[in-house]
Backbone as CSV, one residue per row, in Angstrom:
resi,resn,N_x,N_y,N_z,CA_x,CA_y,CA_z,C_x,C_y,C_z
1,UNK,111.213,152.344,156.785,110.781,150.964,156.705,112.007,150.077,156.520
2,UNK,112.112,148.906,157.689,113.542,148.154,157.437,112.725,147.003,156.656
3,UNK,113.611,146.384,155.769,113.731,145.181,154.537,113.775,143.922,155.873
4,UNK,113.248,142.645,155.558,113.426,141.922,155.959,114.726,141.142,155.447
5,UNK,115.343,140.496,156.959,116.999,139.977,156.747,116.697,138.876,155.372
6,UNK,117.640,138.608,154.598,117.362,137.734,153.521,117.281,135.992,154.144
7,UNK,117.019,135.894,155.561,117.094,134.895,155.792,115.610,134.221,156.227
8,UNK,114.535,135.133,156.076,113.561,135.074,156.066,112.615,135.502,155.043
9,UNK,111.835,134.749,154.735,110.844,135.169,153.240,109.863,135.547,154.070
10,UNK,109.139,135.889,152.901,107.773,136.725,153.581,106.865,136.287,152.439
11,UNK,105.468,136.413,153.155,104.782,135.956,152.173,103.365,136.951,152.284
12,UNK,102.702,136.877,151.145,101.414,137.959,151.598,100.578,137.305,151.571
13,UNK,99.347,137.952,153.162,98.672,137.371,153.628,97.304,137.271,152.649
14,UNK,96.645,136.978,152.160,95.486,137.069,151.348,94.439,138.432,152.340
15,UNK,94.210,139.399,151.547,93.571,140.279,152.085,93.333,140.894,153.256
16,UNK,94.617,141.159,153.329,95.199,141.719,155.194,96.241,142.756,154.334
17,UNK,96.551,142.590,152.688,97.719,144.139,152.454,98.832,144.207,153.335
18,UNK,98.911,142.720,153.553,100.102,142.883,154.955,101.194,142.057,154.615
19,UNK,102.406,141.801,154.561,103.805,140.332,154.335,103.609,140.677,155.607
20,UNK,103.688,138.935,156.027,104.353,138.517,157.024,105.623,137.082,157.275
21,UNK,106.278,137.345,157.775,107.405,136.017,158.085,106.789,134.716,157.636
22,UNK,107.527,133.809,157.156,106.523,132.390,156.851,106.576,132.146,158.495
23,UNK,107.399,132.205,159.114,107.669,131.425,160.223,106.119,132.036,160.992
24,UNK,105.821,133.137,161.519,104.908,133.244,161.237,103.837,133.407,161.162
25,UNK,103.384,133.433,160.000,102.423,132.577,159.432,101.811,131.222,159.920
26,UNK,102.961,130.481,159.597,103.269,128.767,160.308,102.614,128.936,161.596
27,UNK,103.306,129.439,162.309,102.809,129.625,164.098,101.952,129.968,164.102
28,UNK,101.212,130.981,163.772,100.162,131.348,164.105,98.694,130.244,163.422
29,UNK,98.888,129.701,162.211,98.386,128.899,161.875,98.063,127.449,162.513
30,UNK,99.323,127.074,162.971,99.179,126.099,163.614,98.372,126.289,164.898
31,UNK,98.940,127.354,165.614,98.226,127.681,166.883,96.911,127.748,166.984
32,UNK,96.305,128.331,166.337,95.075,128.250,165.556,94.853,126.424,165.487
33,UNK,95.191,125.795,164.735,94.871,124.755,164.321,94.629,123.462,166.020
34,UNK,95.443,124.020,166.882,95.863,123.528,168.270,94.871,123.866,168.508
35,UNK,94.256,124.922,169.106,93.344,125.595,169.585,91.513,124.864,168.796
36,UNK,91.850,125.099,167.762,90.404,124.558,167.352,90.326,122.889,167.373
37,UNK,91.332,122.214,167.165,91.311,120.897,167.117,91.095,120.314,168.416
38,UNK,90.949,120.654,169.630,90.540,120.523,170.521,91.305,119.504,171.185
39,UNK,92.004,118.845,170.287,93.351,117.638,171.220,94.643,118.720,171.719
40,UNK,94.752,118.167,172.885,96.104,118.803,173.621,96.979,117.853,173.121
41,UNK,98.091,119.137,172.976,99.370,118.280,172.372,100.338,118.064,173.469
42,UNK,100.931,116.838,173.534,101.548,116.080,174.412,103.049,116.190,174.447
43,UNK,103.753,116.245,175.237,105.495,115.575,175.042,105.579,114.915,176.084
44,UNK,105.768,113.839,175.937,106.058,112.775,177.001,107.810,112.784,177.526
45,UNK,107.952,113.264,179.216,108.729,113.522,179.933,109.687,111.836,179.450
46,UNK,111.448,111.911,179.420,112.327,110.765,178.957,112.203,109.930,179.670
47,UNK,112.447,109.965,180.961,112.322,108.937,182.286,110.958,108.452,182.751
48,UNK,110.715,109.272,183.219,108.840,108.746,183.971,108.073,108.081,182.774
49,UNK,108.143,108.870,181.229,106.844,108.671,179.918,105.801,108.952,180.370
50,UNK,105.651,110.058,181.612,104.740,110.847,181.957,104.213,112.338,180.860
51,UNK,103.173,112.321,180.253,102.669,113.304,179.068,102.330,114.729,179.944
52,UNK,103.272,115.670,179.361,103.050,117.115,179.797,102.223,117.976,178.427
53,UNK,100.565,118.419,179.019,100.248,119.129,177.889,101.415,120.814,177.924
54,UNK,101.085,120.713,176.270,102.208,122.142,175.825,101.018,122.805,175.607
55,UNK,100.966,124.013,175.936,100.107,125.002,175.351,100.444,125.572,173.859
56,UNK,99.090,125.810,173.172,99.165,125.916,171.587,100.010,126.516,171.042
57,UNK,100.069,127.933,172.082,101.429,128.958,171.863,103.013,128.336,171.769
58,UNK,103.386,127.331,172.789,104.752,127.044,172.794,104.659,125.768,171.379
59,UNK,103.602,125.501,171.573,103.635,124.173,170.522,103.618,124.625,168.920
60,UNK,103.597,126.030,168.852,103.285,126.283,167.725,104.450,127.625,167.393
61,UNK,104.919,127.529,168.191,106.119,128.564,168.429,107.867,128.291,167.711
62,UNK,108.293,129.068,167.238,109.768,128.936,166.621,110.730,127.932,167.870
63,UNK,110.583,128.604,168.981,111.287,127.873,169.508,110.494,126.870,170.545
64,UNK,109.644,126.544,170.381,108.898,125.443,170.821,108.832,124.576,170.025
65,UNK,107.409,123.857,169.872,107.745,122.471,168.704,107.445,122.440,167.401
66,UNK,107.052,123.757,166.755,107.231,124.046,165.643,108.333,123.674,164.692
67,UNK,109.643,123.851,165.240,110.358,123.000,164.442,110.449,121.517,164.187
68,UNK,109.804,120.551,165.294,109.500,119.249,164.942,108.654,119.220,163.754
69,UNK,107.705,119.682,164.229,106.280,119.578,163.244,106.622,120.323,161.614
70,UNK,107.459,120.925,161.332,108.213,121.534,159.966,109.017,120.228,159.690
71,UNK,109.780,119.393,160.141,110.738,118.427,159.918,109.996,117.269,159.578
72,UNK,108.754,116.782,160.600,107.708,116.035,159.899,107.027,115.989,158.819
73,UNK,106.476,117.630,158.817,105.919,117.793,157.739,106.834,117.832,156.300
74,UNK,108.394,117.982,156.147,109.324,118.034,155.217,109.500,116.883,155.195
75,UNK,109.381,115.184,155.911,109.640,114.199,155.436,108.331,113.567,155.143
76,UNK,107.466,113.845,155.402,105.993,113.582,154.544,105.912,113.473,152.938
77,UNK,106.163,115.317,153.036,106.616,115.903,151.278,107.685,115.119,150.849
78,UNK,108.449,114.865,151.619,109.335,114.551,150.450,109.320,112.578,150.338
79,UNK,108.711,112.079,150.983,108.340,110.508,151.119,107.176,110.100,150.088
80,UNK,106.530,112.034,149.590,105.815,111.499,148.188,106.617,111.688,147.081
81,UNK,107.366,112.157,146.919,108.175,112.151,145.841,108.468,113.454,145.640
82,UNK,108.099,114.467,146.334,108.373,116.070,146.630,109.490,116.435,146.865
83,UNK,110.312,117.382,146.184,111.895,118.200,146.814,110.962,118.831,148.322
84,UNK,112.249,118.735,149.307,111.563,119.046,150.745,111.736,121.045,150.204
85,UNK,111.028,121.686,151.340,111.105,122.553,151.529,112.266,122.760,152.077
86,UNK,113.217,124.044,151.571,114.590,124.380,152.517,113.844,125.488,153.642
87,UNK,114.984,124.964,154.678,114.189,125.021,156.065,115.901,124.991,156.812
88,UNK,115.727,126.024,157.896,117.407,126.837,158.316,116.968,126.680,159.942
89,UNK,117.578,126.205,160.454,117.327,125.495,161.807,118.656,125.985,162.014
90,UNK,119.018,126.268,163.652,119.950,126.862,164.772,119.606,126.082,165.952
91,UNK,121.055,125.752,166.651,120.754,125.304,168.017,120.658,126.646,169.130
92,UNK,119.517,125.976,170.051,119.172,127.094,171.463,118.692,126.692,172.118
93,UNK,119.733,127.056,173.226,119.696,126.499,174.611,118.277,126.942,175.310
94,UNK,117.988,128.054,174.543,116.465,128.724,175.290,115.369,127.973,174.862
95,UNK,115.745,127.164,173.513,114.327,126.364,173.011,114.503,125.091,173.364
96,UNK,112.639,124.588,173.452,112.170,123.671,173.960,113.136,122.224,173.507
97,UNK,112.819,122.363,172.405,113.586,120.826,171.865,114.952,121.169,171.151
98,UNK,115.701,122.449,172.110,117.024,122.694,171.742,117.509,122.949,170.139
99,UNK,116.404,123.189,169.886,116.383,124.050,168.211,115.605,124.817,167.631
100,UNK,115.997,126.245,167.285,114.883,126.998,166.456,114.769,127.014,165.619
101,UNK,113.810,127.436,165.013,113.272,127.262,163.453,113.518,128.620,163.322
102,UNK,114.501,128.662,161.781,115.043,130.587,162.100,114.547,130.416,160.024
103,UNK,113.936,130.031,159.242,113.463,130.025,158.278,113.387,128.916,157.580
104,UNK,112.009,129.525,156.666,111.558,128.195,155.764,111.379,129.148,154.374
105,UNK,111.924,128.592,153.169,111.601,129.100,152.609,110.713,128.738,151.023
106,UNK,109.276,128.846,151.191,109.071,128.250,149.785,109.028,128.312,148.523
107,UNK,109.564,127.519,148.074,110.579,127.981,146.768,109.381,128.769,145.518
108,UNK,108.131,128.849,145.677,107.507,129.274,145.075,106.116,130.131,145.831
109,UNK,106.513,130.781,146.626,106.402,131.313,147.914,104.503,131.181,148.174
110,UNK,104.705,129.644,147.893,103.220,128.842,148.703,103.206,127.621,149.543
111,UNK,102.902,127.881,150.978,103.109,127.485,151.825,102.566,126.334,152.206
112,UNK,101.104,126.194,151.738,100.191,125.338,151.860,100.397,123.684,151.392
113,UNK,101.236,123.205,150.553,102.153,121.963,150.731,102.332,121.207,151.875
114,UNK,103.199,122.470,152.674,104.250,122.045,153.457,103.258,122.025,154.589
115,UNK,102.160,122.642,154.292,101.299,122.927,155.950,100.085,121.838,156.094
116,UNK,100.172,121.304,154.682,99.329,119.806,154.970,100.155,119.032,154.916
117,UNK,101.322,118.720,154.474,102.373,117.287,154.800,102.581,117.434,156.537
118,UNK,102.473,118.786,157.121,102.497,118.984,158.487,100.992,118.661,159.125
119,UNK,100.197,118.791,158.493,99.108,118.442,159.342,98.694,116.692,158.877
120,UNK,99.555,115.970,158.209,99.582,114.799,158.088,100.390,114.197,159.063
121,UNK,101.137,114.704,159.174,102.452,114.124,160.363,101.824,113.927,161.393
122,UNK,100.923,115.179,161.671,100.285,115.526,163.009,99.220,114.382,163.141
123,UNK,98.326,113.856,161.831,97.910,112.827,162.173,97.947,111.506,162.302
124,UNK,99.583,111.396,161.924,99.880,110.141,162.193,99.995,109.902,163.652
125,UNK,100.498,110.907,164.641,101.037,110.546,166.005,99.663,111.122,166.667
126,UNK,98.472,111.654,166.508,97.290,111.874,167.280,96.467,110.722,167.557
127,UNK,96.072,110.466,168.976,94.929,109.579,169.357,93.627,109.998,170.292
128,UNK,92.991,109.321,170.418,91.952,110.332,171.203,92.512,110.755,172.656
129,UNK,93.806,111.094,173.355,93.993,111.522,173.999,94.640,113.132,173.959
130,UNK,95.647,112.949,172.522,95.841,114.174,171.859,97.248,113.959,171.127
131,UNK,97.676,114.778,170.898,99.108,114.700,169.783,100.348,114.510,170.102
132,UNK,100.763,113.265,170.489,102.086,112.543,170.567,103.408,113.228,169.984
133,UNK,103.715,113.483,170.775,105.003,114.715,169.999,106.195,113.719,169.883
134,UNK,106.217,112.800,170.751,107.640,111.800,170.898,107.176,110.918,169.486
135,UNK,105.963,110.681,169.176,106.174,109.949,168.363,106.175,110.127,167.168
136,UNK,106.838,111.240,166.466,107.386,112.321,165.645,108.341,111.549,165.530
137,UNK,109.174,111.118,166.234,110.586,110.309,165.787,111.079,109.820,164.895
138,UNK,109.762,108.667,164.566,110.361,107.790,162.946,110.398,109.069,162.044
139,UNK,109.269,110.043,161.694,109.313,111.062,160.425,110.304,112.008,160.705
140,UNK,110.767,112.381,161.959,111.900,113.322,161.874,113.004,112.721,161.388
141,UNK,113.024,111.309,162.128,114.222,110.868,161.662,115.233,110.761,160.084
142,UNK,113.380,110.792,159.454,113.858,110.763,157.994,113.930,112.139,157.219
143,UNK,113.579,113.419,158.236,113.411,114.573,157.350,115.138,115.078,156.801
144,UNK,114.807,115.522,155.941,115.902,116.258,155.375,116.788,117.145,156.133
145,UNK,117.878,117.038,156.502,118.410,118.090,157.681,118.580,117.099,159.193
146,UNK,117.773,115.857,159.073,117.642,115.454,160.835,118.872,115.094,161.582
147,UNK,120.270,114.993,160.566,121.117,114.125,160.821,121.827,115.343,161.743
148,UNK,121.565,116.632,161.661,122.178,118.071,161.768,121.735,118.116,163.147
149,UNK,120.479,118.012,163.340,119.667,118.434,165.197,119.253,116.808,165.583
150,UNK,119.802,115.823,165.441,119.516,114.705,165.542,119.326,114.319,167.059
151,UNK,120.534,114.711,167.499,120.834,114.996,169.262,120.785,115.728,169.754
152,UNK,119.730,116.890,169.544,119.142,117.772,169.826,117.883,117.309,170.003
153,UNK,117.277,116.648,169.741,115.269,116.030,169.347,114.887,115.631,170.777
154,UNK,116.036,114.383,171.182,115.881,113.634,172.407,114.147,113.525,171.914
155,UNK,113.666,112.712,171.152,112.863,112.009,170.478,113.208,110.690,171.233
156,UNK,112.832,110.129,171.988,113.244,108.675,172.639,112.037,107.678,172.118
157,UNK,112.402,106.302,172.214,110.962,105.630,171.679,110.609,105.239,172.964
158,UNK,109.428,104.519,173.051,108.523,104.582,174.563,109.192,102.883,175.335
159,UNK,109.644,103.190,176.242,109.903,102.316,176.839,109.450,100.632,176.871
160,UNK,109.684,99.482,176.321,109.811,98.514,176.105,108.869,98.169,177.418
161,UNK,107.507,97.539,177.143,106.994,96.849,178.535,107.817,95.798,179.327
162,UNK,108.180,95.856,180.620,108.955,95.329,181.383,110.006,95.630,181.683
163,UNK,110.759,96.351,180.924,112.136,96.829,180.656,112.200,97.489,182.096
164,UNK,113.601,97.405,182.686,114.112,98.358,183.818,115.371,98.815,183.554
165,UNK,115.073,100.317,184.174,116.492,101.133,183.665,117.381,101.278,185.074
């Protein structure tokens, strides 16, 4: 049996006798949460602001937009007066928004905080069409860490009516 690297916590699942990765956990939760919530989640293309649905899997994935939605959800928590969750982000060229989420770790190894300040984020940028991923921007901007993958996000704000580029 190999030990998990110390750069990942683990947490146990409630009556599954099983640790698994927070990361995850996270993903799979969320994916789940994609899936039943029945709104498709959006990223609106930089140029056109044409909306490409993400499937639940990439949207809920380490190197999909899971790491947005952790950065949201860490400036939520910590905009109530909460220490953020430490949270270990890497740049990759293979991931979606050019950063993976390579651990989170909670300092009192309960997750559920951080997974409703994330499903708050999520409802700030949802409308009845589905979940605005660009407009994650203002809360990433303020999460703890954003200044690090800042130019990595390509988080753009929506084009100014009239404006020509």
């Amino acid at each position: 049996m190999t030990s998990p690297s110390p750069a990942e916590s683990l947490v146990v699942v409630p009556g599954s006798g099983q640790a698994r990765s927070t990361i995850t956990y996270l993903s799979e939760a969320f994916s789940q949460l994609f899936v039943m919530g029945r709104r498709p989640v959006l990223l609106r293309d930089a140029d056109s602001w044409q909306p490409t649905e993400i499937s639940p899997f990439l949207a809920s994935h380490a190197k999909g937009l899971l790491p947005l939605f952790v950065m949201a959800g860490n400036a939520v928590w910590a905009d109530l007066g909460e220490t953020p969750f430490p949270v270990r982000m890497q740049d990759s060229a293979r991931a979606l928004a050019g950063i993976e989420l390579v651990s989170v770790v909670p300092p009192d190894g309960n997750l559920t905080p951080l997974m409703l300040a994330m499903m708050e984020a999520i409802s700030q940028v949802a409308d009845q069409t589905g979940i605005l991923v660009n407009e994650l921007g203002p809360l990433i901007e303020r999460a703890p860490g954003a200044e690090w993958v800042g130019a990595k996000l390509a988080m753009v704000p929506k084009p100014a009516s009239g404006a020509t580029s």
